[in-house]
C-alpha positions in Angstrom: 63.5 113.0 -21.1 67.5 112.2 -20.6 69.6 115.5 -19.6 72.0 115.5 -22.1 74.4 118.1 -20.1 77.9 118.0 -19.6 77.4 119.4 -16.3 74.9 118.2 -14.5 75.7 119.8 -11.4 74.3 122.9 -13.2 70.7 121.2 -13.5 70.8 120.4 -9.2 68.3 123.0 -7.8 70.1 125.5 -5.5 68.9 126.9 -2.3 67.6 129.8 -1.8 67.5 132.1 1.3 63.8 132.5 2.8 64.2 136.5 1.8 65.1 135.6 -1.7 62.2 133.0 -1.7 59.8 136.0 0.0 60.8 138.3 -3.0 58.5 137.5 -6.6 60.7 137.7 -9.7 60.2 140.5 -12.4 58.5 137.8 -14.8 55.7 136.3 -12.3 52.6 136.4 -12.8 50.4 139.4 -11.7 48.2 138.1 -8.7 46.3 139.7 -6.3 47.0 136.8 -3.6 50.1 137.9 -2.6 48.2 141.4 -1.8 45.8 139.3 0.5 48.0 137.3 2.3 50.3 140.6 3.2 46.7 142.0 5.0 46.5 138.5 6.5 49.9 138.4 8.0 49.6 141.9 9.2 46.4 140.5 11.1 48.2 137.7 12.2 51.2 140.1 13.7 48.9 142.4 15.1 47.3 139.5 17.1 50.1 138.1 18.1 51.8 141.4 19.3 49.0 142.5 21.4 48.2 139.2 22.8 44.6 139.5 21.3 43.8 135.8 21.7 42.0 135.9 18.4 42.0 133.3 15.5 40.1 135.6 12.6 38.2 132.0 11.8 34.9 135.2 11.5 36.9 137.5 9.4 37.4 137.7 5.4 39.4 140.3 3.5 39.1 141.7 0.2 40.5 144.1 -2.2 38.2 146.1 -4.6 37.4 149.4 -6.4 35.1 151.3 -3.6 34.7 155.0 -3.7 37.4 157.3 -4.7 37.0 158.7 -1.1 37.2 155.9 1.4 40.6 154.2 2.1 38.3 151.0 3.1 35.6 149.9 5.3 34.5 147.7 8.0 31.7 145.7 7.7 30.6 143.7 10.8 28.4 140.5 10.3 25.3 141.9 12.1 24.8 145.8 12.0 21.9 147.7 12.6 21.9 148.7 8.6 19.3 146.0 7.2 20.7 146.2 3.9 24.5 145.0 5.1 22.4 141.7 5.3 22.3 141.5 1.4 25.8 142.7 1.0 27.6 140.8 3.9 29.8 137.5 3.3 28.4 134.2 4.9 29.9 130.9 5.2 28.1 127.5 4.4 29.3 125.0 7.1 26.7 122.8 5.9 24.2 121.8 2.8 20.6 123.2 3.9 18.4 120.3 5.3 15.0 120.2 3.5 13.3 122.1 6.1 15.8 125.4 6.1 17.3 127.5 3.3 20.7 128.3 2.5 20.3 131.5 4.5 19.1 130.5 7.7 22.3 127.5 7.7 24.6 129.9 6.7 26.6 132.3 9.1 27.6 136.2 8.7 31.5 137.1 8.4 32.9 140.2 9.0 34.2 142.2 6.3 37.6 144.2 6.0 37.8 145.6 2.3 41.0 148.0 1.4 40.2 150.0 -1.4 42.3 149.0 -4.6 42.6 153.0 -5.6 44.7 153.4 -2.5 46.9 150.1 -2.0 50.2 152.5 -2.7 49.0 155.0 -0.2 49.6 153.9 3.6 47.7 150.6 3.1 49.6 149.6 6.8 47.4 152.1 8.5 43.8 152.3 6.5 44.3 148.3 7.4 44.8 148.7 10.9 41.9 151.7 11.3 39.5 148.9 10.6 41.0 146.7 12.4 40.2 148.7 15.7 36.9 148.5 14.2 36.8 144.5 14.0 38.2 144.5 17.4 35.6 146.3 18.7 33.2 144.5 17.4 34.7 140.6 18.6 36.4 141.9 22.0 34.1 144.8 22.8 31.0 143.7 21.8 30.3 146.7 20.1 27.0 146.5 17.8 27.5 149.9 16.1 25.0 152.7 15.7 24.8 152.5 11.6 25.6 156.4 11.3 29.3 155.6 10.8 30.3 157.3 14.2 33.7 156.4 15.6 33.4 156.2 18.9 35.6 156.3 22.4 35.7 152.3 22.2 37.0 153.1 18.5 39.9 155.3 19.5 41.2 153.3 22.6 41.9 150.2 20.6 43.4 152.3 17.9 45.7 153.9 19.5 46.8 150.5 21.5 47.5 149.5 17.7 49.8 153.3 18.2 47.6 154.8 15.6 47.5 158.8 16.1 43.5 159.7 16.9 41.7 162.7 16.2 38.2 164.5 16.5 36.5 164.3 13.1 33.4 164.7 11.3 32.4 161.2 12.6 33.4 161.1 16.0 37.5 160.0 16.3 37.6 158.7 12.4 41.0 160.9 11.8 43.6 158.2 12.2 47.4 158.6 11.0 50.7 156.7 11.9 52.7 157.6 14.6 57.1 157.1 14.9 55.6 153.9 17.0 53.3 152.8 14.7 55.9 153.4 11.7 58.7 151.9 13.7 56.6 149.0 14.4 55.4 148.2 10.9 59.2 148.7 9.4 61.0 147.1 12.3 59.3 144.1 13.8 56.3 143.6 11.0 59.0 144.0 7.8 56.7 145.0 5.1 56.7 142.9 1.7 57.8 145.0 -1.1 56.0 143.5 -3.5 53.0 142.7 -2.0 50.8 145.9 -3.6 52.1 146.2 -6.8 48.9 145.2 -8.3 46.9 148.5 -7.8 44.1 151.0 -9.7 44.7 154.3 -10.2 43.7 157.3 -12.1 45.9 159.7 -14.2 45.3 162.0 -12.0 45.7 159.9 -8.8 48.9 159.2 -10.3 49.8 163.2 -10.8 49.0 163.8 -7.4 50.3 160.8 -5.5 54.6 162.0 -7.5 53.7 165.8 -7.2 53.6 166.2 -11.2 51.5 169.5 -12.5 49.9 167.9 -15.9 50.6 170.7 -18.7 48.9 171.7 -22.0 50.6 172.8 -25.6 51.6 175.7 -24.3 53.3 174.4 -21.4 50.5 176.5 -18.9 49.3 173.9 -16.0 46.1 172.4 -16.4 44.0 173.3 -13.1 41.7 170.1 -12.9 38.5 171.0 -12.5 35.1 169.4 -10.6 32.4 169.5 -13.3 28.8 170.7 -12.0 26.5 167.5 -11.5 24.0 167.3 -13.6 20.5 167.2 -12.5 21.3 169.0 -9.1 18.6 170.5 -6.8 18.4 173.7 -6.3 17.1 175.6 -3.7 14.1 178.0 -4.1 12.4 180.7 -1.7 9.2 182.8 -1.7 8.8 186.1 -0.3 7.9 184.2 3.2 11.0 182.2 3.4 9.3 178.9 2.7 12.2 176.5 0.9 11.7 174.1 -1.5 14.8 171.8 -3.3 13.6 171.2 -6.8 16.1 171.3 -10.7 16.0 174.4 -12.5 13.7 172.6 -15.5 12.9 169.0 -14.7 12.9 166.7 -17.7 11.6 169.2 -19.9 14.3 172.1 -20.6 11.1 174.2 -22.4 9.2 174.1 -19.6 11.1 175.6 -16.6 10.0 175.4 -13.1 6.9 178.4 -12.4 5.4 177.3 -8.5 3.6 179.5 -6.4 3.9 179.2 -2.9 0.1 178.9 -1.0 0.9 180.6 1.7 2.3 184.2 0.2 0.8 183.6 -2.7 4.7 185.0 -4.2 6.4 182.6 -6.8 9.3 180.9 -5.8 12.8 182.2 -6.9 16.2 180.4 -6.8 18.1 181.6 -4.1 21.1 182.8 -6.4 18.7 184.8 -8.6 17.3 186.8 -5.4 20.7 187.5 -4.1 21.7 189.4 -7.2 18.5 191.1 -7.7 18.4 192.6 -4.1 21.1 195.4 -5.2 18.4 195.9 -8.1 15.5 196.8 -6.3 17.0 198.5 -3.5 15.9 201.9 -3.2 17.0 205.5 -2.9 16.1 207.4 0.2 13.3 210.2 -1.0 14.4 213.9 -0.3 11.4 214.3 1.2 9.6 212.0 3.0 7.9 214.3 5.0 5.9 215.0 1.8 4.9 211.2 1.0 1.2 209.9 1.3 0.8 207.1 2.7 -1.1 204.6 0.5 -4.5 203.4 1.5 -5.4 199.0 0.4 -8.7 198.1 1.4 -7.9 199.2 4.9 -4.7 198.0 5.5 -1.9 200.1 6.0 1.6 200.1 4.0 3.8 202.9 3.1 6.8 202.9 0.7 9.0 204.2 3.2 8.9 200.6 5.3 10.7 199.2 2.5 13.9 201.6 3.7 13.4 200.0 7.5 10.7 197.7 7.6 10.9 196.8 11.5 10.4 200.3 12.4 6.9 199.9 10.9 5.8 197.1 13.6 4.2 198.8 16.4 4.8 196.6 20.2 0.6 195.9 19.6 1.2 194.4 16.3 4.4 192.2 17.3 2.8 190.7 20.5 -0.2 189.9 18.2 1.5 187.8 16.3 4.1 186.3 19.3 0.6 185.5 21.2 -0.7 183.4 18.0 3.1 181.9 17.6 2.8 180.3 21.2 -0.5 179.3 21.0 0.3 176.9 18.3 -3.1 176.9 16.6 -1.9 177.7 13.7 1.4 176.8 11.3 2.4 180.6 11.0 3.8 180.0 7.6 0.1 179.8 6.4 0.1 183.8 5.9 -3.7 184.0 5.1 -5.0 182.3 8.1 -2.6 184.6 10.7 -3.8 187.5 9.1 -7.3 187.0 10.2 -6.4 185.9 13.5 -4.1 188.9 13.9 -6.0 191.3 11.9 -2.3 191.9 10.4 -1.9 192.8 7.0 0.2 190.1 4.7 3.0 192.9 4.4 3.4 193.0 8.2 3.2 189.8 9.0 5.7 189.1 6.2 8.1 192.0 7.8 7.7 190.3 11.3 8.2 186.9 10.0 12.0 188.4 8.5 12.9 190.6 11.2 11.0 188.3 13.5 14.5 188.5 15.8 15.7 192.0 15.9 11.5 192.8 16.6 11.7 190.4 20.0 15.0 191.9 20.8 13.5 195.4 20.3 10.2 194.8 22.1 11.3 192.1 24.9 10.5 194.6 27.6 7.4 195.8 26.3 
């Protein structure tokens, strides 16, 4: 096509600064590429700064929706978790011979995934917390223990990265940025603006990331709140104290949940319901106890008055009985039937020793 302009000079392609050329223009295309490359130049910074000797050829990084609660995750290319093996990236050098598979050619990578829900939240330091965990793993020779614990190895090369380290529920997980760290990342790194404008987040996420307090009609705040999972476990105790985790009514809301436990032979309650029906059947002291007969079962004592202080119905005798049987180990002692005739307890003592089994040892120690 002939350029038909009067000034042609116009049409010459200018030159442009290598910031100007870093920066994307408002109408470019959204790509996440720009996103990956940022992680990889960090790497490459991070490398080079530290004198780390590495050249990542092992190491692949990604950006996806994870759970809402992890920042990202390291995944190493062997780890004692079997099923990493399914999820881990490999690389095909070479096409499979006849004689091997695709698998057994291939090799592992390791894996450095940033969640996308969190690229506008500190991505500089979720991204270097895993990358103390790749450099354990290439310069350490660290194998991992598969229970997620952040060890020693994990917080010395994480603070040579000048990452604050703290004790967590896993070990030293708790990272945050230091002045050096932030200093480091602004000053000598120089951060792409544009490099995680591409991102996932909730409405909420959103409220909470610019401090805004959603509002209804009325202009009252709306409190978010967690809604109960359905299909939770609940737990369930017997007189003996024998727990089991089980749903309120199963798949069949008509039919609720009616066990019997084989031991007391007492059906089992959900906890909740027990605690509030305690104050029910607690009773009033009589005016005269002096008067009370004590009643007779086939033998075997009981009197309404233990239910006021139950321990102070176990006689030394009695509590040794059933501490002699508990050490012996010949029997499992929540099988209430079979320690009775051992003891020659009744079911209501041993089931008072087996609740106030501590205070009773404390009380009878030097007897």
């Amino acid at each position: 096509m002939i350029n038909t302009d009067l000034n042609p000079q116009e049409n010459e392609p200018k030159s442009q600064s290598p910031q100007a050329q870093s920066q994307e223009p408002s109408h470019a295309k959204p790509s996440i590429v720009e996103s990956i490359k940022e992680v990889e130049r960090l790497y490459e910074f991070l490398n080079e700064k530290f004198k780390l000797g590495l050249n990542h050829d092992n190491l692949i990084i990604t950006i996806e929706e994870t759970s809402k609660n992890t920042l990202g995750f390291f995944r190493p290319s062997e780890s004692p978790k079997s099923w990493y093996k399914d999820l881990s990236f490999k690389h095909q050098a070479n096409e499979p011979s006849e004689t091997e598979t695709a698998t057994e050619q291939d090799e592992s990578i390791n894996h450095i995934c940033l969640n996308s829900h969190h690229l506008r939240a500190k991505p500089y330091e979720t991204l270097t917390h895993e990358y103390a965990h790749y450099l354990n793993k290439v310069l350490d020779n660290y194998k991992g223990n598969g229970n997620n614990y952040h060890t020693a190895q994990f917080k010395s090369r994480a603070e040579q990265m000048f990452l604050r380290v703290e004790k967590g529920t896993y070990g030293f997980n708790t990272t945050s940025e230091t002045p050096e760290f932030k200093q480091m990342i602004e000053k000598e790194f120089k951060p792409s603006e544009t490099a995680f404008k591409i991102f996932q987040e909730t409405e909420q996420e959103r409220n909470s990331r610019l401090g805004i307090t959603p509002k209804d009609e009325n202009g009252n705040p709306i409190i978010p709140t967690k809604p109960e999972p359905k299909g939770r476990l609940k737990k369930w105790v017997c007189d003996c104290g024998y727990i089991i985790r089980a749903s309120e009514n199963g798949k069949n809301p008509d039919k609720p949940l009616k066990a019997i436990c084989g031991y007391c032979e007492s059906p089992f309650k959900i906890e909740e319901t027990q605690a509030q029906a305690k104050p029910e059947t607690k009773r009033e002291p009589e005016t005269k106890p002096e008067q009370a007969e004590p009643e007779q079962n086939d033998g075997k004592r009981a009197n309404e008055s233990n239910d006021l202080n139950p321990s102070q119905a176990i006689t030394p005798q009695e509590f040794n009985s059933y501490e002699s049987l508990r050490i012996e180990g010949l029997f499992n002692m929540f099988d209430i039937k079979a320690v009775c005739e051992y003891t020659d307890l009744s079911k209501e003592k041993v089931l008072i020793i087996m609740k106030q089994y501590d205070d009773l040892k404390t009380r009878f120690k030097n007897e």
